[in-house]
C-alpha positions in Angstrom: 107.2 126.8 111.0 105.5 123.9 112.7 107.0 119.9 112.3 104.9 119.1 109.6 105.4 121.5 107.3 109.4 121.5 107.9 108.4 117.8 106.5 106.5 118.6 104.0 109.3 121.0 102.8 111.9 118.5 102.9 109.6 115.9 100.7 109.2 118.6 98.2 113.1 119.6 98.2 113.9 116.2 97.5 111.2 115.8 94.6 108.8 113.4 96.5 105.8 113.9 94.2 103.8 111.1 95.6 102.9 109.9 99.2 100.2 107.3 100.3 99.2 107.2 103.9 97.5 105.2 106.1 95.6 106.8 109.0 97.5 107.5 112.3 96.3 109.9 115.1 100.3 111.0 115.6 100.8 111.5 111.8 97.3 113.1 111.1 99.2 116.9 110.8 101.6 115.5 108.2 99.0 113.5 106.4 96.5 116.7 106.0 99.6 119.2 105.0 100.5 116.6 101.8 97.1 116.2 101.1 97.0 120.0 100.5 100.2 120.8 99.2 100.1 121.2 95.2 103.4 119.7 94.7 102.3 116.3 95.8 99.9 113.6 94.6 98.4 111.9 98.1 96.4 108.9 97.9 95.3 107.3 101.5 96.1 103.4 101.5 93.9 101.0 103.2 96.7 98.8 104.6 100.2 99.8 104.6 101.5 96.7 102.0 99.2 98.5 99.7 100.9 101.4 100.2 104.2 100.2 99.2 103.0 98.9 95.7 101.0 102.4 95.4 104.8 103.9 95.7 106.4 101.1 93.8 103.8 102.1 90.8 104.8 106.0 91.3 108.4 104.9 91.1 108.0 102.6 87.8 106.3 105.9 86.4 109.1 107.9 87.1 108.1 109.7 90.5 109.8 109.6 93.5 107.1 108.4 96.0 107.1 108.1 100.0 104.6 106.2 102.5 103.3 107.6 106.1 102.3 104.5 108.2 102.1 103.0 112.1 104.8 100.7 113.4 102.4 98.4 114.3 102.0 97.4 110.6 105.6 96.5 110.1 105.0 92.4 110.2 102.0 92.8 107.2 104.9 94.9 104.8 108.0 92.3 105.3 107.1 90.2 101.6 106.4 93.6 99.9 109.6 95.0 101.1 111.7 92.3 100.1 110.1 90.8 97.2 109.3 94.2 95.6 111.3 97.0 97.1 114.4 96.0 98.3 114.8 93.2 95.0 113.9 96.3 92.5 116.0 98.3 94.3 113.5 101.5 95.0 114.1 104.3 97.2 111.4 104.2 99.9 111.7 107.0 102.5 108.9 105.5 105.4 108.3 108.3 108.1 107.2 105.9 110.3 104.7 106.8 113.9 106.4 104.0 116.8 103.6 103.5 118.7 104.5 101.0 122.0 106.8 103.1 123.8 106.6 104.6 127.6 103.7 106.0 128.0 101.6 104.4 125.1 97.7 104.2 126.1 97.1 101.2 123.8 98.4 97.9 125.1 98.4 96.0 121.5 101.0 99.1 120.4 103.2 98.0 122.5 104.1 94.3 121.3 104.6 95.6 118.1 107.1 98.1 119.3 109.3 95.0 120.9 110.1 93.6 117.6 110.0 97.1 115.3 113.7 97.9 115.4 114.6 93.8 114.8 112.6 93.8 112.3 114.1 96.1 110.3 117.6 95.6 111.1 116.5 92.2 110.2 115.7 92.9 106.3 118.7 95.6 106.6 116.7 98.5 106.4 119.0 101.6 107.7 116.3 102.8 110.4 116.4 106.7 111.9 114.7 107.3 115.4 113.5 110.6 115.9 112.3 111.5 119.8 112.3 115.6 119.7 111.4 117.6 116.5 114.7 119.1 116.1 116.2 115.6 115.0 114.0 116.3 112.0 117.0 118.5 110.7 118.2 115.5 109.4 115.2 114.2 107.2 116.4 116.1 104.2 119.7 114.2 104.5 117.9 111.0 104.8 115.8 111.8 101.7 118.7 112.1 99.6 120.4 109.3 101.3 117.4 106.8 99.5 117.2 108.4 96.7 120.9 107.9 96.3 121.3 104.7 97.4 118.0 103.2 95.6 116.8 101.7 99.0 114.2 102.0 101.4 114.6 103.5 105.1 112.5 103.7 108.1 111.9 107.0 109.9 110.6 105.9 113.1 108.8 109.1 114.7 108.0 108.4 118.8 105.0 109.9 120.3 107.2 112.8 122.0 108.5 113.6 118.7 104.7 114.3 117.9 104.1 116.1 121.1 103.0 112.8 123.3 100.1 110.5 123.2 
């Protein structure tokens, strides 16, 4: 079974019925399997603060919800995060792509990358790093881990978890 469907089986496990996504060339896999599982409702944000009231909406309705989004977007999501989804108290599982590291093609990527991690630790959001694919054994753990605690937490996924840029 490949990365993204051990992902997609996790989401489903833990009763994520809705994910929104924004596109990302490292996430694309992921992002086509939950747009063709039956089990889950995908709509594709424009920007990833969009996304977050797209999954605050699923969770007022009663679904557990998840957004798929670039590090580089982190800054654009802080009000959201804190004014909606930390201050409501919603579970937010982000699987997260960290662009910016070693080996990263695209110079912008990398600034963002600097300040991902402080960011987040910042606004107290417990933050995961995965860099090899068997660390994702742990994802199902961290989906009940939100959905227990009624917070959001960042998955951040490097490009080697992926397979490299």
């Amino acid at each position: 079974m490949d990365i993204n469907d051990k992902i997609i089986d996790a989401y489903v496990r833990n009763k994520v019925e809705f994910i929104t996504t924004v596109p990302c060339k490292q996430l694309g896999g992921v992002i086509e399997k939950a747009e063709a599982h039956p089990d889950i409702y995908h709509i594709p944000s424009n920007k990833e603060d969009e996304g977050m009231g797209l999954c605050a909406g699923a969770f007022m309705g009663g679904k557990r919800s998840s957004i798929i989004m670039q590090n580089t977007a982190i800054g654009v999501t802080i009000n959201t995060l804190v004014t909606l989804t930390q201050y409501y108290r919603m579970p937010l599982p982000m699987l997260i792509s960290y662009r910016g590291e070693l080996g990263e093609p695209v110079a912008c990527q990398a600034e963002m990358a600097v300040h991902t991690k402080a960011l987040l630790a910042q606004l107290n959001i417990p933050t995961y790093h995965f860099h090899k694919q068997a660390d994702a054994e742990e994802f199902d753990k961290i989906l009940q881990y939100t959905f227990m605690c009624n917070k959001p937490v960042a998955i951040l996924t490097d490009a080697s978890f992926w397979g490299g840029y």
